[in-house]
N, C-alpha and C positions, 0 to 999 in steps of 0.2 A: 121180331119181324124177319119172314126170310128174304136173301138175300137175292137180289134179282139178277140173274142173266140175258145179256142181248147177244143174240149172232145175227149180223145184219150182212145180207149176200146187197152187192151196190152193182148200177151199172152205169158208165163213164164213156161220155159222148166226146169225142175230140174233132175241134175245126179250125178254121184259122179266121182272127179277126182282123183286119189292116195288118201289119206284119209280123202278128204275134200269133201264135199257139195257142189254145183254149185246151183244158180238161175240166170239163162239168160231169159233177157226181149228180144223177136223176136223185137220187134219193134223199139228199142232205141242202141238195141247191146249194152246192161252193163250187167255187170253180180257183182253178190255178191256170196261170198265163206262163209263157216263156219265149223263147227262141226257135225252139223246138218242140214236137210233141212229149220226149224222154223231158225238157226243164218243167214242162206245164203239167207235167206228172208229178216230180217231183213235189212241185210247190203244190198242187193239189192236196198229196198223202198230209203235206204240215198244216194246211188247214182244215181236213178231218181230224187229224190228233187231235188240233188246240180245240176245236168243234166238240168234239167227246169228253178230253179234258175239261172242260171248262162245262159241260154238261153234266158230269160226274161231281164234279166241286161245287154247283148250284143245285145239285140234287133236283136239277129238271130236264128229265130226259127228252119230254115232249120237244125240245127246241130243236135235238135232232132230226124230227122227222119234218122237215119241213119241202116237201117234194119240188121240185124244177117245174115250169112254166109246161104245160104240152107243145110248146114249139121244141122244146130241147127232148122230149119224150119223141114227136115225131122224128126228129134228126136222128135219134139214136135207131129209131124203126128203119127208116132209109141207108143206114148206114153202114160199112162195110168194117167185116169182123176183123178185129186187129190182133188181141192175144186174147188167151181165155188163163188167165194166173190168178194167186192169190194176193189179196191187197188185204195184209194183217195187221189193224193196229190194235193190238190188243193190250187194256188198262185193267188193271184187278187191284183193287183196292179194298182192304181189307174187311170196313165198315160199309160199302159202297157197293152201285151196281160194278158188275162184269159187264164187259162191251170186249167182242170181238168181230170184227170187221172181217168177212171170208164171203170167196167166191166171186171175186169181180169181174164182169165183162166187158172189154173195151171194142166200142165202135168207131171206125174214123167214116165222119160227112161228109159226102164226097168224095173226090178222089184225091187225096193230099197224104204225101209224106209216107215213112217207113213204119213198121211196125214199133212195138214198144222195147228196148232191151230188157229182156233178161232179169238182166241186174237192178231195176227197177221194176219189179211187179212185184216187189215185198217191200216193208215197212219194217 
């Protein structure tokens, strides 16, 4: 059986809830919180890993796709362009699919906060 490749382009809607930071991926429905919009990214990127990871290990990829609510698809439509980087986590396992996570779009809702650093728009 051949072995499957996913390149999945994602795009990440960021707002604030009560005093916390939101980063919601539209396309996998996870979201990371923080302090800031840069920590709600962070924790975002580690629950896509475990999200693929662990999708790859149960050899069920369908679990990935599981799309965000259209209230989070609207917000990211209203929403003002933040960075336009790569968001990589890529898993290759031997016997297993490939997943590669590329091309991310970040929108912030609203008018909240700074752009993303740099140094986090990779995995």
């Amino acid at each position: 059986m051949a072995k499957k490749h996913y390149r999945i382009p994602l795009r990440v809607v960021f707002y604030q809830e009560d005093q916390s930071w939101v980063a919601h991926c539209l396309e996998f429905d996870l979201v990371g919180a923080g302090s800031d919009p840069s920590k709600a990214f962070e924790s975002l990127n580690g629950a896509i890993a475990t999200q693929v990871a662990w999708s790859i290990e149960k050899n069920d990829m369908g679990r990935l796709f599981s799309p965000a609510p259209a209230r989070c698809e609207e917000m990211f439509a209203e929403g003002e362009d933040m960075a336009e980087a790569e968001l990589q986590v890529s898993l290759f396992v031997s016997e297993e699919p490939s997943v590669r996570i590329e091309g991310a779009r970040y929108r912030r809702y609203r008018s909240c906060g700074n752009p993303i650093p740099k140094q986090y728009a990779t995995v």
